[in-house]
N, C-alpha and C positions, 0 to 999 in steps of 0.2 A: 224809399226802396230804390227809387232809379239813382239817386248820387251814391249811393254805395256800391252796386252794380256797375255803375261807369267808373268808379274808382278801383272795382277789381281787375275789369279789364284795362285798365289804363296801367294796373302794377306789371300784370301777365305781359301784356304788349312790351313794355320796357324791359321787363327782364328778357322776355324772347329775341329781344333787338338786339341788348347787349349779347346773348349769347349768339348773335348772326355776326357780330361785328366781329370783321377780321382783325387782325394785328395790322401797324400802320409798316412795322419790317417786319417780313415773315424770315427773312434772310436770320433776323437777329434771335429768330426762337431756335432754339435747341430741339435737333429730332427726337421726339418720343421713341419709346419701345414697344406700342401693346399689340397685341397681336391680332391681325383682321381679318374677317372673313366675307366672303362673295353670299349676297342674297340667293337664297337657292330657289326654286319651284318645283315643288315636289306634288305629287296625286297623293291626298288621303283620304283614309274611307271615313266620313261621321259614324260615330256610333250612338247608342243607348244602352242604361246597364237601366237592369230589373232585379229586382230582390229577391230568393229563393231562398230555401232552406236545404239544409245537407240532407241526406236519409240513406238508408243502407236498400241494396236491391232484393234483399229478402227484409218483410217488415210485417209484421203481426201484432195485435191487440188482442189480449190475451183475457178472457173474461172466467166469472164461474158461470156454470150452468144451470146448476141448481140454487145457487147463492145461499149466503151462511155466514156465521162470525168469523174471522180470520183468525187462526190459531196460528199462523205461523209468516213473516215474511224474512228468506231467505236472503234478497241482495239488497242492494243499493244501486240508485239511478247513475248509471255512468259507468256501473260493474262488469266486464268482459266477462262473458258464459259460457259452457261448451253445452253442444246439443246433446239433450235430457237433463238437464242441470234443476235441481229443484229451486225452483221462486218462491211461492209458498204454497200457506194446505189453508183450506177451507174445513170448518168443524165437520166431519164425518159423519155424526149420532146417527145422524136421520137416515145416510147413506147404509151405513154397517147393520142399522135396524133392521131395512128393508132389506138386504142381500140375506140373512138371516130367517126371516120369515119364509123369503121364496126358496131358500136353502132346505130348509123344513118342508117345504110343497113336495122338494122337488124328490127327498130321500123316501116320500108317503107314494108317489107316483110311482118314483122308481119299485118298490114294496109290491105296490099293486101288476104293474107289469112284469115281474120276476115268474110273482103268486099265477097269474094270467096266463103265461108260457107255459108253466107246467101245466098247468091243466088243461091248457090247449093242448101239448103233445101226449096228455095222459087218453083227451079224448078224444083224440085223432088216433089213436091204437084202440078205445075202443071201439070208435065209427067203422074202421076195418072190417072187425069182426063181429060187427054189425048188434054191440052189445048197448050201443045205445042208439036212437033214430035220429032221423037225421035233422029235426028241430031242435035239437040237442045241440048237435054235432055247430050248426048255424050260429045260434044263441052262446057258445063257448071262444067261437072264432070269431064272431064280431063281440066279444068281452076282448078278445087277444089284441085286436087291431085297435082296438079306443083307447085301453091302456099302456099301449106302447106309444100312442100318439101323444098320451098326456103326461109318458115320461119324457118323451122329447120336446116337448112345449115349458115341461117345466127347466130342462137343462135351456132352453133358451133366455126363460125368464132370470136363470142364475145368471147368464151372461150379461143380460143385460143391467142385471144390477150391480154386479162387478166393474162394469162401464161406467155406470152413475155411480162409485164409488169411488173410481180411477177421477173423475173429476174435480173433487174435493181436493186432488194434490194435482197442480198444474206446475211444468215441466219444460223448460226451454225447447221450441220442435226443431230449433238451428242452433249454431251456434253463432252470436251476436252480440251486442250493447245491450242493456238497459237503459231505452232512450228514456221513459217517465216510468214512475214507480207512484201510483196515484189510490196508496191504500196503506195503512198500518195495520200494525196487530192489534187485534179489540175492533175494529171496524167492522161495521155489516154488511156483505159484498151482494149488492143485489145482482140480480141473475142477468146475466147478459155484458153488463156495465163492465168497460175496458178497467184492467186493475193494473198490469203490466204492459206497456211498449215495448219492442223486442226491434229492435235490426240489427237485420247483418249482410254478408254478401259486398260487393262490390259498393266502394261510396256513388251515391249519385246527389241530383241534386234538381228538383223541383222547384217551377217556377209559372207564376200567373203573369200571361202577356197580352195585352188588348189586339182587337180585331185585326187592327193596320197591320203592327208589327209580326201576328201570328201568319197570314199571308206569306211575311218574304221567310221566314224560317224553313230548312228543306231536312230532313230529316239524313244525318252522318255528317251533314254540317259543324264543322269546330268553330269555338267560340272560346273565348279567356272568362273563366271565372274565381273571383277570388274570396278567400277564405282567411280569415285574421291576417289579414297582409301579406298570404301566399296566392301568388298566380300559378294559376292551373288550365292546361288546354283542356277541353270537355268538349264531347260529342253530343250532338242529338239523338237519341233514342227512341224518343216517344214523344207525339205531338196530339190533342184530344179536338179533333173538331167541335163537338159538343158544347157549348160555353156555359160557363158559370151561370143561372138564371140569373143572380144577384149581384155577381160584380162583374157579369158580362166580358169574362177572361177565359183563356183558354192554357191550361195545363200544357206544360212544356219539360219531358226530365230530360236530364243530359247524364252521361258518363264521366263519371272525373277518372283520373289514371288510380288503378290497385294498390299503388305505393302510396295514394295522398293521405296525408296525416292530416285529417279532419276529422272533426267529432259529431256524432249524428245529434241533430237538433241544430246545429250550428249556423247562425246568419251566411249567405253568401251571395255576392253581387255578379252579376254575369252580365257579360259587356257583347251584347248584339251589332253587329254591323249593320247600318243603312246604306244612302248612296256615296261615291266618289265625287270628291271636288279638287281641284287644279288651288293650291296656292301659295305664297309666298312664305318663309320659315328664315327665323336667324337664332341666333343659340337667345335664349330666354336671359341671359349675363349682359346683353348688347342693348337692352332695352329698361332705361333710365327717365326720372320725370325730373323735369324743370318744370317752376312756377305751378305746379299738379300737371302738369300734361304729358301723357308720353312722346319720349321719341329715341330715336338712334343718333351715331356719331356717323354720318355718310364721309370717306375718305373719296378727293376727287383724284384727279390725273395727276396731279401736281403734290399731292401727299398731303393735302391740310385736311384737317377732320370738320367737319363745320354740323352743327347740333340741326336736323331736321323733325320735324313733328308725325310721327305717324300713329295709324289706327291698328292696337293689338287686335287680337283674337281670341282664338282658344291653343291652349297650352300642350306641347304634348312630347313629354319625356322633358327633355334638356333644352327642346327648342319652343319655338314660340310665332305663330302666326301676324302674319304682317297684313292685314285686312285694304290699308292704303296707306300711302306715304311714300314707295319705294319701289324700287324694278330688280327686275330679275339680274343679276350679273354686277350690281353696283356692290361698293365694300363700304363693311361698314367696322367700325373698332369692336369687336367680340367681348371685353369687359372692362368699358372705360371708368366706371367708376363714381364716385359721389364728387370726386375733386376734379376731373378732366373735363380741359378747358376748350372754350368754343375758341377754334383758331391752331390747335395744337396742330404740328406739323407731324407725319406719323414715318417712321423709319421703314423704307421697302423691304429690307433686309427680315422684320419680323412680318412679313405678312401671309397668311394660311391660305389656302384653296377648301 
């Protein structure tokens, strides 16, 4: 193990030398042309991205009440609705039975309190004229008031079955997506159980974030989140102190802009800022390995490019973090290449700011 080891490094070391070794005439090398730029130091903020899903600011789960065999479903998941839009019907029998019988209650009621009125005002003209007495007159008037009460109980009972019949046919209450569709026809929909997802309103987008990071999030806070390879600036709206019992996270939605074309259900990544660090950036094209090692082309006072070793970083856009190896204000060749040579003289005439 160690003679192979010392034989890596003895390759690495030799080639690193040859690439340190100047030219014996610099006079006799020909100016290059590439073009160089000044090590910059710029403040950037670290972030973190967290996973979230899209969802619309109006969103419902849409069940039967009564539950039944599905005689009907309407869309497809992913299908644009308008509000009241039919999605489907639930088998009715049980519902239209029931509205029926209380329907019949309520025609026999009504019959009775009709029959009831009249002979109330028949014997309230005779109680007058004093042709009947007045246990009479009591006993016909509390007949009047029972069956007027148990017409109006029964027109409630019709209402309410008319309700439990409306149920059987569920009905977009917005207009929205068909985020899941988690029922066919022939299916037996038990009572309660989500059949249809529904959003709509404003896209947003929810996100589970652990203790630390829920802390620094402030609420109208923007943050970038992205969506099949679309960046989107997104607000905070709504933060849950509450935490998850079980994954010990805290509910985080954000606002994406009205115009963003995302689909609900849709993955999306949201990139949180943490703290500000100080550091050194050169275009991410300037930064080249020899032997496996990274480094840059450092150009001195005198125009020679000479290969120095430094430590990347983290990447970000076009440029490229320089963790050690290099100062602020030195130049280095911006895109020397797989062929550009240690010693190359570099022309002032191409050099950037």
């Amino acid at each position: 193990m160690y003679p192979i080891r010392s034989l890596f490094l003895t390759v690495a070391i030799a080639v690193l030398a040859a690439c340190g070794r100047a030219p014996q005439n610099l006079a006799s090398q020909p100016a290059a042309a590439p073009a160089t730029v000044s090590v910059k130091s710029v403040v950037l903020t670290d972030t973190v991205e967290i996973p979230g899903t899209v969802i619309g600011s109006e969103h419902a789960e849409l069940a039967s009440r009564n539950g039944g065999q599905v005689t009907r479903v309407a869309v497809a998941a992913g299908q644009h609705v308008a509000r009241g839009a039919l999605l489907l019907e639930v088998d009715p029998v049980a519902s239209e039975a029931a509205l029926a019988e209380v329907r019949a209650r309520a025609a026999a009621a009504h019959a009775d309190a009709e029959q009831a009125e009249r002979d109330f005002q028949r014997y309230e003209a005779l109680y007058k004229e004093k042709a009947v007495s007045p246990h009479e007159f009591e006993e016909m008037q509390h007949r009047h008031t029972v069956t007027a009460a148990a017409a109006q109980a029964a027109d409630t009972a019709v209402a309410a079955a008319r309700t439990e019949l409306s149920y059987a046919v569920i009905r977009a209450p917005f207009a929205g997506v068909v985020a899941a569709k988690n029922v066919r026809a022939g299916d037996y929909a038990a009572p309660g159980a989500p059949l249809i997802v529904l959003d709509g309103g404003r896209p947003q987008v929810e996100a589970q974030v652990g203790e630390s990071l829920f802390t620094r999030v402030t609420l109208g806070e923007e943050v970038f989140v992205t969506v099949d390879a679309r960046r989107y600036r997104a607000r905070v709206i709504e933060r849950v102190s509450a935490a998850d019992p079980v994954t010990r996270t805290h509910l985080v939605k954000l606002d994406l802009p009205v115009d963003a074309k995302v689909a609900s259900g849709a993955y999306a990544s949201v990139t949180f800022p943490l703290a500000r660090h100080t550091t050194l950036i050169v275009p991410a094209s300037a930064l080249l390995q020899r032997a496996g090692l990274d480094g840059v082309f450092v150009v001195n006072a005198d125009g020679v490019a000479t290969f120095r070793l430094v430590r990347a970083g983290a990447t970000h856009g076009n440029n490229i973090e320089i963790l050690a190896g290099l100062a602020a204000g030195e130049r280095v060749v911006a895109a020397p290449g797989p062929e550009f040579d240690n010693g190359t003289r570099v022309a002032p005439a191409n050099t950037n700011k």
